[in-house]
C-alpha positions as CSV (number, residue, x, y, z in Angstrom):
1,X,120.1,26.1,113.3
2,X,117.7,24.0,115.4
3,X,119.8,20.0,114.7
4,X,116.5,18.5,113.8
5,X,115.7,21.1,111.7
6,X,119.1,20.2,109.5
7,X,118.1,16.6,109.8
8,X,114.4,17.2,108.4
9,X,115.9,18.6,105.3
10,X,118.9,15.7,104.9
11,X,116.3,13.3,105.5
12,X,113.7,14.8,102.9
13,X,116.8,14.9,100.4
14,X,117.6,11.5,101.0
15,X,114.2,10.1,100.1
16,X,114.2,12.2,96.7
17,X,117.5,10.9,95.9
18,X,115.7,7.9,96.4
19,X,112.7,8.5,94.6
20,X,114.7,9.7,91.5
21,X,116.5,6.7,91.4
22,X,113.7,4.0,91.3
23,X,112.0,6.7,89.2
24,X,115.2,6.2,86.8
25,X,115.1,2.6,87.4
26,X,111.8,2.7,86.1
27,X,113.2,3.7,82.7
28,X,115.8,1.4,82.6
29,X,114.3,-2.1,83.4
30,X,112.0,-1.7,80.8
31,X,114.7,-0.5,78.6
32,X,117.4,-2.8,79.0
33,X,114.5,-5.7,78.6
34,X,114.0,-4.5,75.3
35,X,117.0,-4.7,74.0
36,X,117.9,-0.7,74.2
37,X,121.3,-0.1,74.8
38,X,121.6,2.3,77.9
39,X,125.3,3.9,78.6
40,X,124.5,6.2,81.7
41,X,122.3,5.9,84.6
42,X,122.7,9.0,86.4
43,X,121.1,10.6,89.6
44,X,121.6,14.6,90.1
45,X,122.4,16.9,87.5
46,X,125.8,18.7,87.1
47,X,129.0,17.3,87.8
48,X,129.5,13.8,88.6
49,X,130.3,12.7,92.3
50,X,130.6,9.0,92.3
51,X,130.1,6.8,89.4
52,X,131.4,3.2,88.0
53,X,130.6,1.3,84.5
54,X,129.0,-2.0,84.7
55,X,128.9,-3.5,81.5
56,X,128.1,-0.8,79.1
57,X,126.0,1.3,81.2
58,X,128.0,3.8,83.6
59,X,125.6,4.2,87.0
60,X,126.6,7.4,89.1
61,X,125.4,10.0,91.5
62,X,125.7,13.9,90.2
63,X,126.0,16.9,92.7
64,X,122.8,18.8,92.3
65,X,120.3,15.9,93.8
66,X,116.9,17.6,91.8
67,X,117.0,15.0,88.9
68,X,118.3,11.9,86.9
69,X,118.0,10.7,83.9
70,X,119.1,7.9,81.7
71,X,120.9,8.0,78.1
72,X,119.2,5.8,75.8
73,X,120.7,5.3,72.3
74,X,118.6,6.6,68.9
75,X,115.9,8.5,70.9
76,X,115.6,10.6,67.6
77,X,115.3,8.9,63.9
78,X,117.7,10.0,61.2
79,X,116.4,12.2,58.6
80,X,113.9,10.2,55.8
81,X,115.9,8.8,53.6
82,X,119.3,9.1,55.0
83,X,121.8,6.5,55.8
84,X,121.6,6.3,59.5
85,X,125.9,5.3,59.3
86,X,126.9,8.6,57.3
87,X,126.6,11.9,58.7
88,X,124.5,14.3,57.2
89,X,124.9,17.8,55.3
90,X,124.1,20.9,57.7
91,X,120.6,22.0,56.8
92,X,119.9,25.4,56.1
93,X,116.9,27.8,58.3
94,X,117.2,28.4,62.0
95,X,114.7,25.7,63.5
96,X,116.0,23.0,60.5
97,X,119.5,23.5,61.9
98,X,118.6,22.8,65.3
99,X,116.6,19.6,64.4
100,X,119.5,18.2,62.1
101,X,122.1,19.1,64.3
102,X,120.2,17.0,67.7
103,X,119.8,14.0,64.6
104,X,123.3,14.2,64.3
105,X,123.8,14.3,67.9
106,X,121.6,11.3,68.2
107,X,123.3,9.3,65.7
108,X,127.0,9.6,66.9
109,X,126.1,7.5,69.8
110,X,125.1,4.5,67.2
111,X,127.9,2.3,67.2
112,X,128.3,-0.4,64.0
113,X,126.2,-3.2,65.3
114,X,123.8,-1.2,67.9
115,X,121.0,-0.2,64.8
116,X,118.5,-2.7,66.2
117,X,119.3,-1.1,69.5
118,X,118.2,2.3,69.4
119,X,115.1,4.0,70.7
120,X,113.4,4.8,67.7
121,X,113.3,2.0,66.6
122,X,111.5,-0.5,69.1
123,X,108.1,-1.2,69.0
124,X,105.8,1.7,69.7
125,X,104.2,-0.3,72.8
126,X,107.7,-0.8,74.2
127,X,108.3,2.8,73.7
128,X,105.1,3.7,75.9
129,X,106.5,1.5,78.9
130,X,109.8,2.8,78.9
131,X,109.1,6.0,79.1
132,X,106.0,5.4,81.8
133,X,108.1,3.3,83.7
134,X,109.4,6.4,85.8
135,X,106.1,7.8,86.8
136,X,104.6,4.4,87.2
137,X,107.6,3.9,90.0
138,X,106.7,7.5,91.5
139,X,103.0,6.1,91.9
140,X,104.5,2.9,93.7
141,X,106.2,4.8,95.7
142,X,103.4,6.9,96.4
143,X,101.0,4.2,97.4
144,X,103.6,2.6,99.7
145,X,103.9,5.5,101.8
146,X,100.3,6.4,101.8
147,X,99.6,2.6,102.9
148,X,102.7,3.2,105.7
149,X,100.9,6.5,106.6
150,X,97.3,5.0,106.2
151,X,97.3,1.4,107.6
152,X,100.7,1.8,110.0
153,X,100.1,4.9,111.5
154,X,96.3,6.3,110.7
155,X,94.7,9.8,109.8
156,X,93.9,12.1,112.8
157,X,90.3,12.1,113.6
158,X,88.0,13.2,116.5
159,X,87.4,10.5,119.0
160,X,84.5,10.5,121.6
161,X,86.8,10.6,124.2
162,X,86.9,13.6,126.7
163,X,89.7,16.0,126.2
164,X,92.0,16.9,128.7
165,X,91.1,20.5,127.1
166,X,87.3,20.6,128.1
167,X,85.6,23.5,130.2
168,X,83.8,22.7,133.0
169,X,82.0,25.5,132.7
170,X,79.1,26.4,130.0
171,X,80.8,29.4,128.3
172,X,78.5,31.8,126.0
173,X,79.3,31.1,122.2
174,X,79.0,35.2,121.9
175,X,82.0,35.4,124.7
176,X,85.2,35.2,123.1
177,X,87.2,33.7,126.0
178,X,88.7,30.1,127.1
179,X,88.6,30.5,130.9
180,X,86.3,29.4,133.6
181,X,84.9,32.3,136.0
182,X,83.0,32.2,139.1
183,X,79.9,33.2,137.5
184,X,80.0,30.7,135.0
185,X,78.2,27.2,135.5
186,X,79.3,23.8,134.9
187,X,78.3,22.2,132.1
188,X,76.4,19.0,132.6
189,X,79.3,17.1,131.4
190,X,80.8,18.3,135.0
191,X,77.9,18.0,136.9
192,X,77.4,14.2,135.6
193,X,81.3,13.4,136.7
194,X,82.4,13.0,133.5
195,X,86.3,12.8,133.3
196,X,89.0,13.2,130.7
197,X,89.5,10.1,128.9
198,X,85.9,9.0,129.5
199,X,85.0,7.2,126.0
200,X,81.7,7.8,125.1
201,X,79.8,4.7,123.4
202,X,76.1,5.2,123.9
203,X,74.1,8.0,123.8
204,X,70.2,7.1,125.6
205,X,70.7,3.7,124.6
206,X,72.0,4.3,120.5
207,X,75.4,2.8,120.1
208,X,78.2,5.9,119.2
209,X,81.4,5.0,117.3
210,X,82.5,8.4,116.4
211,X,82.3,11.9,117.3
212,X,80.1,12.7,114.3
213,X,77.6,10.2,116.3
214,X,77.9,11.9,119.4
215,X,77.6,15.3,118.2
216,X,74.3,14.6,116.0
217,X,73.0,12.7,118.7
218,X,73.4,15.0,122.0
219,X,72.4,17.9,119.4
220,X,69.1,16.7,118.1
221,X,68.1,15.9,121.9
222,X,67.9,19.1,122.9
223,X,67.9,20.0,127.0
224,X,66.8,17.5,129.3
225,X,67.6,14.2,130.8
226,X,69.9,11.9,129.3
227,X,72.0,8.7,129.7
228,X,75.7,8.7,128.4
229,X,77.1,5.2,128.6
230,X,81.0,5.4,128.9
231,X,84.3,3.5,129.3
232,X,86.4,4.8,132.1
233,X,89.7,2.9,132.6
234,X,88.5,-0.1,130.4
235,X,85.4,-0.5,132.9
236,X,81.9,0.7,131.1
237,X,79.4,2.5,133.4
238,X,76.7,4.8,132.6
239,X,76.1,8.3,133.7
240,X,72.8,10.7,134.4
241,X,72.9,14.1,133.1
242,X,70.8,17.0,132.1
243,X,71.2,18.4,129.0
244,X,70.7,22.5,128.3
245,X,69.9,24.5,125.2
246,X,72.9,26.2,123.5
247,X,73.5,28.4,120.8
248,X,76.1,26.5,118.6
249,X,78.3,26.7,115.6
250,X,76.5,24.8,112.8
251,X,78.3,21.2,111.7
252,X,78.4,21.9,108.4
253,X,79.0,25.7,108.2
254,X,80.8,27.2,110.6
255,X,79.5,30.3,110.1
256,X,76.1,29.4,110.9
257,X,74.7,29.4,114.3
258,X,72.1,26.8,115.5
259,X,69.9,28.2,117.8
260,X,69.5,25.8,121.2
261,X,70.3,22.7,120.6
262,X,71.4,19.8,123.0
263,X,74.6,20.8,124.8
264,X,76.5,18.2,127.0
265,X,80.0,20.7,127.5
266,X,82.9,18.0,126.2
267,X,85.4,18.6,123.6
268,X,86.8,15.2,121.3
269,X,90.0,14.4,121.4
270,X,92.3,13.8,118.4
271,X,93.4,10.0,117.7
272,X,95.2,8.6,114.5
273,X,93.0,6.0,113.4
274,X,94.5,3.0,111.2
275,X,92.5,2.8,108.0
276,X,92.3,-0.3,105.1
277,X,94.0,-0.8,102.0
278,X,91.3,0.0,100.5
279,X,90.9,3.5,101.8
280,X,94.3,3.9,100.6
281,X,93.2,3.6,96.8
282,X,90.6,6.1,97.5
283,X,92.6,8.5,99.5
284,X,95.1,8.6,96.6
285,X,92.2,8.6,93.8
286,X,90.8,11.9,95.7
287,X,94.3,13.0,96.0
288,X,94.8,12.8,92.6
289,X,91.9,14.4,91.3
290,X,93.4,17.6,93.3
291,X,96.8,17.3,91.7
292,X,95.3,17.2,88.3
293,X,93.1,20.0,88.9
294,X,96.3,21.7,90.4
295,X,98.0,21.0,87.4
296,X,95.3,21.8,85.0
297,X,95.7,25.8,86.8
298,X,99.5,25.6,86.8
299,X,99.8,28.7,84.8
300,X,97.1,30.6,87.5
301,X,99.3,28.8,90.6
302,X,102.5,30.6,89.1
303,X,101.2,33.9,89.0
304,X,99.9,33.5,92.5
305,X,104.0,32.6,93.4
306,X,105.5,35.0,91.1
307,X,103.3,37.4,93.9
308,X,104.2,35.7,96.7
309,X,107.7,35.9,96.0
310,X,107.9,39.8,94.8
311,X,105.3,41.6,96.3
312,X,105.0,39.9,99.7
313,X,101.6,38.1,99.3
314,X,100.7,34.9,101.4
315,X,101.9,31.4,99.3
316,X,98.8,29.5,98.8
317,X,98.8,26.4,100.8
318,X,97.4,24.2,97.5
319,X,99.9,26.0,95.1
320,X,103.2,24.7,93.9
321,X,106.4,24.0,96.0
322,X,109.9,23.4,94.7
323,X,112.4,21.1,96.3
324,X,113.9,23.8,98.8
325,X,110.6,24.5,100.0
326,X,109.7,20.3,100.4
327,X,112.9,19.9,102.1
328,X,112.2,23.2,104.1
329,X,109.0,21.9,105.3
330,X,111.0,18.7,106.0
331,X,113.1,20.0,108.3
332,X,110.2,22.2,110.2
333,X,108.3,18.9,110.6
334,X,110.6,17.6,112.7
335,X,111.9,20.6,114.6
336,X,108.3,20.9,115.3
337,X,106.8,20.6,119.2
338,X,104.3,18.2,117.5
339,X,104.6,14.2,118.8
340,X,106.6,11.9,117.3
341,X,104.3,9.7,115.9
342,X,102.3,13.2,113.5
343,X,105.9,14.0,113.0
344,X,106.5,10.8,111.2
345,X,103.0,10.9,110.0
346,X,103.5,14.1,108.0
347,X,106.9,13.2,107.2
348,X,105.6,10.2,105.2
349,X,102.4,12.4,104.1
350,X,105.1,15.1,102.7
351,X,107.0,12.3,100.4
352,X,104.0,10.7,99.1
353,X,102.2,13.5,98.2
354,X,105.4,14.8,96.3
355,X,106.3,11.7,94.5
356,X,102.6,11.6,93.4
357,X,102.9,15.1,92.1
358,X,106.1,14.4,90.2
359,X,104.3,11.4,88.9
360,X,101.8,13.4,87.5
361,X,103.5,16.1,86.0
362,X,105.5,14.0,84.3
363,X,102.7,12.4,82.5
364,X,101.6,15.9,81.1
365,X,101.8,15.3,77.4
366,X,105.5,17.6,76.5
367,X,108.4,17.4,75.3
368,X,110.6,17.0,77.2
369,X,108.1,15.0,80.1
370,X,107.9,11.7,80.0
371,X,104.4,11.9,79.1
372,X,105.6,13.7,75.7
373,X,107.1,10.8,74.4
374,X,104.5,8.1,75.5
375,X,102.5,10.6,73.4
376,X,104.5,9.8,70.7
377,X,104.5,6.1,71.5
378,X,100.7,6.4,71.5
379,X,100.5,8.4,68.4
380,X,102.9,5.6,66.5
381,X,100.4,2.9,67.6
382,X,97.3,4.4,66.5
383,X,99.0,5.3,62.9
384,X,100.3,1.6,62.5
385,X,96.9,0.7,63.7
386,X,95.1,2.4,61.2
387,X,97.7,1.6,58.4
388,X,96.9,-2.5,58.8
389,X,93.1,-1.7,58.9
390,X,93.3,0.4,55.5
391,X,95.7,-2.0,53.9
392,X,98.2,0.7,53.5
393,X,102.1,0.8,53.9
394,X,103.8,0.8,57.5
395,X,104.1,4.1,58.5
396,X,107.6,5.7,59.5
397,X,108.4,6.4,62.9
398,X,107.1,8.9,64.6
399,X,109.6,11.8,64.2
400,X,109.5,13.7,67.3
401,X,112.6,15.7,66.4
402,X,110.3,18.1,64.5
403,X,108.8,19.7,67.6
404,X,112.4,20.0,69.3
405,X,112.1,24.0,69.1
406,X,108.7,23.5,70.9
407,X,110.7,21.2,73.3
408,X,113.5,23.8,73.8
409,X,110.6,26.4,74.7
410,X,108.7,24.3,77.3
411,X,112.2,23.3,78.7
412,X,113.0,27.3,79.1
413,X,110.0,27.6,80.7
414,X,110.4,24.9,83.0
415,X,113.6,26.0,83.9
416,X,112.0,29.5,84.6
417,X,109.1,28.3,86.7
418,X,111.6,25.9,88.8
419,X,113.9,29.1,89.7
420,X,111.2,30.9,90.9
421,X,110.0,28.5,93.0
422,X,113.3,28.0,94.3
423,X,113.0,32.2,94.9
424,X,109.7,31.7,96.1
425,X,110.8,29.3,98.4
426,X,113.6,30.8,100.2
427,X,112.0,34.3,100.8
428,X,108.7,33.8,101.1
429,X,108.3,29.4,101.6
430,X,105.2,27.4,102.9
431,X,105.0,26.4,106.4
432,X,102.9,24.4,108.7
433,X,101.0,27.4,109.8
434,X,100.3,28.0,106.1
């Protein structure tokens, strides 16, 4: 195995480690602020590695690094009625049993003098911010490597700066072929002088600041003469040339052809360009709308894996990945040929775009999400709410125990989905070529 390969994925594991802990951390600020008594803070799933108690919270590190969590006290009310200090008769009925039973679960964790500590029992707006602590950390997280991948580095664009890559020869758009022959002749690019790393900045006299410019520009010309001002080795100059008529691929559909338009014979060449913070909180906001809609077709994406994995089919580039396939793609970023700067550039692209996913899913309105119970804590409020307007007794707590058997089934499904992305994943995963 190619070593930066190895190191891709350890890397790419390392930041979800640390993404699931300030996603946990998320949880328990808010928690411990209220006055909820927290005994674990855990990262990973399965048997513990490393851990040590600090007060009454035991912090550790688990095995299997795909998850955390934290224990909070009370998360589910005692049964109306009942004394939350005695333990309760076994109901009777398949679903009842499993309700009481995770009650009684619940309640063996409440200790004589913890009752005003518990979950349930907090306020339903402190319940709400608890609970979106975690994804609110993924979206921090987010944002700070979209503003490291924005502002410090830059997206690639196409500069007006003369590729190392550009034929000096005018080469029929119907010829399917890259190389220069005897026959062919030089584009007026070449016969001007123009070089590789020539910047173009004017185009007969109208100032260009992107390739876009210089594309509409030379285009809507047409053939004829021309003057292309330039900056060659930090000195401007200008430069005489004739354009010719070309058959080209049209801008906005590449399908199209435009017939005879302005050809000058240069190709762009590919720059990261730094954006704004700004840009940022649109780039995510565009992002986002994607992963919702992504989200919204989960069910569609699955199927589309589920093929993928068993009958060989190509894995949609916008469909779901698991964590192998992330860390997969981790480790193929950096084993690539690519430079180092679009290395880290896609490196930091890869780990935001994944914690703002996770961010987002968890805010789908389940049991067991995050997003289930500040539907809950949302639900409480509004009942309260309307309680005080109508003058009527406070309402009990909202009892979320009562959809636990819909919780186990979304949990079983989760669980499903997640191996077969991990199949997915391993036998048929998403690359950079995908």
């Amino acid at each position: 195995m190619n070593w930066l390969y190895a190191v891709g994925i350890i890397l790419f594991l390392l930041g979800l480690m640390v993404s699931i802990a300030l996603h946990e951390l998320g949880h328990l600020v808010p928690a411990k602020l209220f006055g909820v008594k927290v005994t674990q803070y855990m990262v990973g799933f399965g048997g513990t590695a490393w851990s040590r108690r600090k007060g009454e919270t035991e912090y550790g590190i688990k095995w299997i690094p795909f998850g955390g969590y934290i224990r909070m006290i009370g998360m589910l009310p005692p049964r109306p009625g009942d004394d939350p200090t005695k333990v309760r008769s076994t109901a009777t009925g398949p679903f009842q049993g499993l309700i009481e039973s995770a009650r009684d679960a619940a309640q063996e964790e409440v200790r004589p003098g913890d009752e005003e500590r518990v979950f349930y029992r907090k306020k339903w707006w402190q319940k709400v911010i608890i609970m979106s602590g975690g994804p609110a950390m993924n979206f921090v997280l987010a944002f700070v490597f979209f503003s490291i991948l924005l502002v410090g580095i830059g997206l690639p664009t196409w500069a007006p700066i003369v590729s190392p890559d550009t034929n000096t020869c005018v080469i029929p758009i119907s010829e399917q072929r890259a190389q220069c022959t005897p026959a062919d002749k030089p584009t007026p690019a070449a016969q001007a002088g123009m070089k590789p790393g020539d910047e173009i900045v004017a185009f007969d006299g109208k100032k260009i600041t992107s390739w876009d410019d210089a594309t509409k520009l030379i285009r809507s010309h047409g053939p004829g003469p021309a003057k292309v001002g330039i900056v060659r080795d930090g000195k401007p100059m200008t430069l005489d040339v004739t354009l010719i008529a070309q058959d080209r691929p049209n801008l906005d559909d590449p399908t199209k052809i435009d017939k005879n338009v302005g050809f000058l014979g240069v190709l762009p060449t590919e720059v990261m360009e730094k954006q704004s913070i700004g840009q940022v909180v649109g780039y995510m906001g565009d992002l986002s709308v994607r992963v919702a809609s992504s989200l919204l077709n989960l069910p569609n994406k699955m199927v589309g894996v589920w093929h993928a994995a068993f009958s060989g089919e190509e894995r949609d580039p916008e469909g779901p990945v698991g964590v192998v396939g992330a860390g997969r793609m981790g480790g193929e970023i950096l084993a690539s040929d690519l430079s180092t700067e679009k290395k880290i550039a896609i490196f930091v692209n890869l780990l935001a775009g994944f914690n703002l996913a996770i961010g987002m899913f968890n805010l789908l309105p389940l049991l067991p999400l995050d997003g289930g119970h500040i539907a809950g804590g949302l639900w409480e409020g509004i009942k309260r709410a309307y309680a005080r307007i109508m003058r009527r007794p406070e309402p009990a707590y909202v009892d979320i125990a009562k959809v636990l058997p819909v919780t186990y089934a979304v949990a079983i499904v989760m669980i499903i989905m997640a191996g077969l992305l991990v199949y997915a994943d391993l036998v048929n995963p998403l690359t950079l070529t995908n």
